[in-house]
PLY file of the C-alpha trace (Angstrom):
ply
format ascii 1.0
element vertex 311
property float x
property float y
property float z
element edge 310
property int vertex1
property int vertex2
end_header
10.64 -17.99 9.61
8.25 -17.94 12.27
7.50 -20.98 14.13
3.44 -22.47 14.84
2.64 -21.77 18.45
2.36 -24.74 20.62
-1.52 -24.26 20.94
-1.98 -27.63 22.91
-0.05 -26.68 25.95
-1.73 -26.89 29.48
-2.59 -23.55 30.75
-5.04 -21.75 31.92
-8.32 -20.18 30.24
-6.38 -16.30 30.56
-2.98 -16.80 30.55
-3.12 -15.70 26.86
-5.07 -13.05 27.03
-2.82 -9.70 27.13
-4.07 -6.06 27.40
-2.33 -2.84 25.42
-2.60 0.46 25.74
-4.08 1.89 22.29
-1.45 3.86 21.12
1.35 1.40 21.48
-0.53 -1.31 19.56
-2.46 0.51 16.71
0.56 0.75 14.41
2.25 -2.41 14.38
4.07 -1.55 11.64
5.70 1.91 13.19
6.13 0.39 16.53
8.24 -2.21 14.34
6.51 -5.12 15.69
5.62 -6.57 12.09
7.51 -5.73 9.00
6.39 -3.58 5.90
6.30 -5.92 2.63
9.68 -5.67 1.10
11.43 -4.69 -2.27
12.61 -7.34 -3.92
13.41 -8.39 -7.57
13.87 -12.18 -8.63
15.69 -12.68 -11.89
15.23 -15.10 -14.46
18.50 -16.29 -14.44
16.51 -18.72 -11.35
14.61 -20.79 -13.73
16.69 -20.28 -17.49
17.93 -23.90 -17.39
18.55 -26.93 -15.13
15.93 -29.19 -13.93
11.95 -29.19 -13.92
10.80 -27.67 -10.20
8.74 -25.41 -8.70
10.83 -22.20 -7.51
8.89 -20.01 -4.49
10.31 -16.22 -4.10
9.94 -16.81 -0.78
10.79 -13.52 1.88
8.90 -15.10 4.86
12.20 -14.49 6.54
11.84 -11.05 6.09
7.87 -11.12 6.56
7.89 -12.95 9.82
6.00 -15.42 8.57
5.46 -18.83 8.06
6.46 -19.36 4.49
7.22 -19.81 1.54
5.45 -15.92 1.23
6.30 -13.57 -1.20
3.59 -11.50 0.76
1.89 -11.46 3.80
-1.10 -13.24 1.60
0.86 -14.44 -1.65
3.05 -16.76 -2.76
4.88 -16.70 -6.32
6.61 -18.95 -7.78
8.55 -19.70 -11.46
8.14 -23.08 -12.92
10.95 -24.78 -14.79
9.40 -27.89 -16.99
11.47 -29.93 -19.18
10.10 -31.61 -22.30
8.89 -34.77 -20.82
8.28 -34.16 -17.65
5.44 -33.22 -15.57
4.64 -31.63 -12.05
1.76 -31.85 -9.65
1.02 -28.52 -7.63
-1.82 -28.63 -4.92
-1.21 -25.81 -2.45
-3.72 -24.75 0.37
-4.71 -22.37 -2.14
-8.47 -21.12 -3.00
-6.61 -19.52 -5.89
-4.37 -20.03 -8.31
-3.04 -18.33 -11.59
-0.72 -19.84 -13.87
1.25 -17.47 -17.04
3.27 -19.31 -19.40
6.43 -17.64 -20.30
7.71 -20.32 -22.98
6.81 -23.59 -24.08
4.02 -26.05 -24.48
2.05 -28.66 -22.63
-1.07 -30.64 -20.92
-2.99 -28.97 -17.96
-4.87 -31.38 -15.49
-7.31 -30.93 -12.99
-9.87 -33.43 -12.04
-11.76 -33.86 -15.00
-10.87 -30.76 -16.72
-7.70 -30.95 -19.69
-6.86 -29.00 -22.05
-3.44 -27.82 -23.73
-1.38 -24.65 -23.03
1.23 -22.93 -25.03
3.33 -20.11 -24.57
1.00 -17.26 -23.30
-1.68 -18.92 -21.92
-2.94 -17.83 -18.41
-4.24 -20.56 -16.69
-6.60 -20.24 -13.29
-7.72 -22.81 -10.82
-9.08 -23.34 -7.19
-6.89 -25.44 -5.07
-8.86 -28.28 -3.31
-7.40 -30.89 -6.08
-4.08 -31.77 -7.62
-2.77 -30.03 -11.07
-0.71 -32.03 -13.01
1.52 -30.12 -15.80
3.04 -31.68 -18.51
6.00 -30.11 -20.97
5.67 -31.27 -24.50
8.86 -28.62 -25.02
10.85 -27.12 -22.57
8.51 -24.64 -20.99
8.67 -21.96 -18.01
6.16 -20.56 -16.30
5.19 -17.37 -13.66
3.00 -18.57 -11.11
0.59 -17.19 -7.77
-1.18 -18.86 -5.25
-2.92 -17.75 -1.73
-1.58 -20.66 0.44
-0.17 -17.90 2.44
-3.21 -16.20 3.13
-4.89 -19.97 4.37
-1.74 -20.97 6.53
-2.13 -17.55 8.66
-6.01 -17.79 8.61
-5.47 -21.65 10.17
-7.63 -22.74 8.04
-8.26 -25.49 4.70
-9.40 -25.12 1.54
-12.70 -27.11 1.52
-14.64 -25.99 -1.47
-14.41 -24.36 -5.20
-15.40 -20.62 -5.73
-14.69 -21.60 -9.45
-13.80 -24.04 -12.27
-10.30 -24.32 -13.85
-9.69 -21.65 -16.49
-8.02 -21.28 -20.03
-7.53 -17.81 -21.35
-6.05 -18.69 -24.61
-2.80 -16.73 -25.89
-4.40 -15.54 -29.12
-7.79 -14.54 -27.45
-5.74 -12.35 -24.49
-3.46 -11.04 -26.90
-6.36 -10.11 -29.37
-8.15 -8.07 -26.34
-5.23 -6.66 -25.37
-4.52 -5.22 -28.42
-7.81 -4.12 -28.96
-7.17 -2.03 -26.00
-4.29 -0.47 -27.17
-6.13 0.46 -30.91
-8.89 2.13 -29.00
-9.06 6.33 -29.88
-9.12 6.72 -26.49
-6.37 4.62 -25.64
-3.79 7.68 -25.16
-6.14 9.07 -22.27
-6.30 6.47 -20.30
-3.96 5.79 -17.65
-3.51 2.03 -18.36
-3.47 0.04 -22.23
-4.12 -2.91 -20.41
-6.93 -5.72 -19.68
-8.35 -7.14 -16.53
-8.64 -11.35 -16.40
-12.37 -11.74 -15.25
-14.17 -14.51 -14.44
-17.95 -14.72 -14.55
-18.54 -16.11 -10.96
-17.27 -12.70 -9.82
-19.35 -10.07 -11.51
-18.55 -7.81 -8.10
-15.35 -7.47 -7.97
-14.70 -8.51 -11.83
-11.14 -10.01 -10.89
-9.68 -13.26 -12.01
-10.53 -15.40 -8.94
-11.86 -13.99 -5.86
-8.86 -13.18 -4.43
-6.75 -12.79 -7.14
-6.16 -9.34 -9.82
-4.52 -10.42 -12.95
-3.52 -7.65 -15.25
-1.80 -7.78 -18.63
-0.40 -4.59 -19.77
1.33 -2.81 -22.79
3.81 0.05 -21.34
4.34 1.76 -25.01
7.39 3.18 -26.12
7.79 6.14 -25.11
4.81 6.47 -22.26
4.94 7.41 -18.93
2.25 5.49 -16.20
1.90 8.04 -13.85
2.13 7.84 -10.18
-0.45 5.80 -8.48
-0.98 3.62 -5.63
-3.29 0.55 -3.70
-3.64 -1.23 -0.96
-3.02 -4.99 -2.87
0.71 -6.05 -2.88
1.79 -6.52 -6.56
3.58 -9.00 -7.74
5.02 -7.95 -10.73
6.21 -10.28 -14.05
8.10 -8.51 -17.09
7.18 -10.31 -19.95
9.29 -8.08 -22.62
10.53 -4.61 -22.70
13.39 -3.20 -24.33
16.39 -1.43 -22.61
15.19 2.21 -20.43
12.11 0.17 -18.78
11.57 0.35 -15.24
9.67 1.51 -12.46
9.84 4.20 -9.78
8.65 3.43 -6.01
8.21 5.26 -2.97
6.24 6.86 -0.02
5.36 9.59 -0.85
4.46 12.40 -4.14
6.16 16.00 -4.22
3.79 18.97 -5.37
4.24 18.25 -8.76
2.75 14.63 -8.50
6.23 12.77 -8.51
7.49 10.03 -6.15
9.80 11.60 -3.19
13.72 9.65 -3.04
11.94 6.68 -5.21
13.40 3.17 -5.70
13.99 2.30 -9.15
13.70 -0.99 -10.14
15.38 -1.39 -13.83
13.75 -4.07 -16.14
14.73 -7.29 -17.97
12.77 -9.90 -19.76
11.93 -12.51 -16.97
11.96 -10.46 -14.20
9.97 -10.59 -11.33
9.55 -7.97 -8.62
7.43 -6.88 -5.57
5.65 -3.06 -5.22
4.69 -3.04 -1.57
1.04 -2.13 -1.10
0.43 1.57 -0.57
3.17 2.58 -2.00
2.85 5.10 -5.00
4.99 3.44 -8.15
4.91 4.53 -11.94
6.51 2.74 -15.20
8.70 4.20 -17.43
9.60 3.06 -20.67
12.21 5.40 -22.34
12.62 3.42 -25.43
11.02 5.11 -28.88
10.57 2.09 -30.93
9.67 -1.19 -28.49
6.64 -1.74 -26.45
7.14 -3.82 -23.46
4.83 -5.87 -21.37
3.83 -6.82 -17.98
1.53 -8.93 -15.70
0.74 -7.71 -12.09
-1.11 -10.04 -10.07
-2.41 -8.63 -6.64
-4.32 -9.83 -3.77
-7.17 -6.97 -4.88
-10.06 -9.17 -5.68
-9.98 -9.72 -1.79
-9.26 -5.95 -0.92
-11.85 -4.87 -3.71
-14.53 -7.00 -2.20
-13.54 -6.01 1.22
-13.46 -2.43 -0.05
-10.19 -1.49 1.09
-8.38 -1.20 -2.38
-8.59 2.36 -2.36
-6.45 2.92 -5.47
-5.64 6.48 -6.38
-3.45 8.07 -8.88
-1.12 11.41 -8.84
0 1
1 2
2 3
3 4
4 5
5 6
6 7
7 8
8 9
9 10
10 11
11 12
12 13
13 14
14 15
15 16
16 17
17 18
18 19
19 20
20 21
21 22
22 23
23 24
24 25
25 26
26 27
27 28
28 29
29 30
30 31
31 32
32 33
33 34
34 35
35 36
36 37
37 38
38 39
39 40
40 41
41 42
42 43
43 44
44 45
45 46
46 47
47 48
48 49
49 50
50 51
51 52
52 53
53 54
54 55
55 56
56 57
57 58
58 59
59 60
60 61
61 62
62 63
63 64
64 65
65 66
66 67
67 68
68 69
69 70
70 71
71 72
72 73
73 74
74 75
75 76
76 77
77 78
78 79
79 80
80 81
81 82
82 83
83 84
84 85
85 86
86 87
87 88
88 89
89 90
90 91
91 92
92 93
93 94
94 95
95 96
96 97
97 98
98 99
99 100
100 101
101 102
102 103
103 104
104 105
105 106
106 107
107 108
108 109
109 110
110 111
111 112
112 113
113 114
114 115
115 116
116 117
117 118
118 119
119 120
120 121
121 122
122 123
123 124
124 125
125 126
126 127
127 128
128 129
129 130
130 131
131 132
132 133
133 134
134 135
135 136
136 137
137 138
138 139
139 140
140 141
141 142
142 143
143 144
144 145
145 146
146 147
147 148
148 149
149 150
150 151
151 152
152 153
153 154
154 155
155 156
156 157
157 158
158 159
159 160
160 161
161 162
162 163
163 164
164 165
165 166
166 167
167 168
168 169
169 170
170 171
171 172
172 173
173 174
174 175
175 176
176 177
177 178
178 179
179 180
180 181
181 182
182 183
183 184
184 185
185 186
186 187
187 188
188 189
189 190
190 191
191 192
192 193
193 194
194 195
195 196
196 197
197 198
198 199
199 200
200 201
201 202
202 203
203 204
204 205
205 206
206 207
207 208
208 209
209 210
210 211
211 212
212 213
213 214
214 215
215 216
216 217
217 218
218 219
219 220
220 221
221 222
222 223
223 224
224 225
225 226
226 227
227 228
228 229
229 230
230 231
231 232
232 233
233 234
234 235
235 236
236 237
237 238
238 239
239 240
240 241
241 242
242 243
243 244
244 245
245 246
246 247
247 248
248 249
249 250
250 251
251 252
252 253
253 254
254 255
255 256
256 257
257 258
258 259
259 260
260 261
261 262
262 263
263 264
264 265
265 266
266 267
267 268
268 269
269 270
270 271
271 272
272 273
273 274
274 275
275 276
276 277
277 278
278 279
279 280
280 281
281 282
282 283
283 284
284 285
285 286
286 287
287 288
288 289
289 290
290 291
291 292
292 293
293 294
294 295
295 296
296 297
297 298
298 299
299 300
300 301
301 302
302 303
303 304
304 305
305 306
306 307
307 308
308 309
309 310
């Protein structure tokens, strides 16, 4: 992890100034002097059972960074709550998004309550406290930007929005009117986008947060594609002969060159590094499975940078 820099030290007005000659210094990431965003999967053999806490799939080590980071501007977690017991979360965050895996329980913020049950997504700015409570045992997938604040130097001072509810049986009605649509099979996704109305531009869950939940179908193939948001990936379901491909680079015929593959379980959580093309595979005939990637893009999409293409 990296440590602060002593900023209050005695010096003089240019001994931090430095100088570089452009082509050592334009590609920090080829010259090796800051990493690429790693692969990494977290299982959900982390949260299963034991007590209620808050568990960060933190790489900072590998990132450089200050952490926990599970990317340069990210930070997931999984949440193990107890029946009974209850947690308070206030990151430097401007965002947050909350999915609930299992269980049941009371949300908190300020003046806003209101109960959650087992796939619920949840979404709230960070300038107060959350308090969760478990009415049964209950685990839960979980993003925030405190990374993104920490390396700005900077605090979270106002609200871009108001906590959130996206009911279970409202998402999962949407979603599956995606998937019933004619048009469905043509499409490269069966999946909705979380939205919020204080972000017609970018049309993104928060403003600097992408929520996605998706239906891989049995049998399909998401083709190749790529974007410059990191995704942090959640398996929600899928049957055995799920998983995804990653890698640099596409061959003539639109597939990934010497990809990674990253197999699937229930509970899984992984990272796809951003611009790297990736595609989903689920070689089971009779079970659908389903995912949630949440990405830094509502940032990238309103700085225009996303730039996501497809083979």
């Amino acid at each position: 992890m990296k440590p602060a820099p002593d900023l209050h030290a005695v010096s003089s007005p240019v001994d931090d100034a430095q100088y570089f000659e452009y082509s050592k210094a334009a590609n920090p990431i080829a010259a090796k002097l800051i990493s690429q965003v790693p692969f990494q999967t977290f299982p959900s053999t982390l949260y299963d059972d034991g007590p209620s806490r808050v568990i960060a799939l933190d790489l900072s080590d590998r990132l450089g960074s200050e952490g926990p980071a599970t990317s340069p501007g990210l930070c997931a977690n999984f949440i193990r709550l107890n029946a009974g017991d209850s947690l308070t979360l206030k990151p430097n965050a401007t965002s947050q998004v909350l999915y609930v895996i299992e269980g049941a329980g009371r949300f908190d913020y300020d003046e806003t309550r209101f109960d959650w049950q087992r796939g619920s997504f949840i979404t709230m700015p960070g300038l107060r406290s959350t308090t969760l409570q478990a009415t049964t045992n209950a685990r839960l997938y979980y993003v925030h930007d405190e990374p993104l604040l920490r390396y700005l130097g900077v605090q979270s001072t106002c609200e871009r929005f108001a906590a959130t509810l996206y009911p279970a049986e409202v998402a999962n009605a949407r979603l599956q009117e995606a998937a019933n649509d004619p048009r469905a099979a043509d499409r490269s996704r069966v999946s909705i986008l979380l939205g919020n109305k204080h972000f017609p531009q970018t049309r993104t869950v928060t403003h600097v947060l992408w929520a996605m939940y998706g239906i891989v179908p049995a049998g399909a193939v998401q083709k190749p594609h790529r974007h410059q948001s990191v995704a942090l990936d959640f398996i929600i379901d899928c049957p055995t002969g799920c998983y995804t491909l990653v890698g640099t680079a596409l061959d003539p015929q639109g597939q990934i060159v010497n990809p990674t593959r990253v197999d699937w379980q229930p509970g899984l959580a992984f990272v796809t590094p951003p611009g790297y093309w990736h595609a989903h595979y689920n070689e089971s005939l009779e079970q659908d499975a389903y995912l949630i990637p949440i990405q830094d893009a509502g940032l990238q999409t309103y700085l225009r940078s996303l730039d996501i293409r497809f083979s």
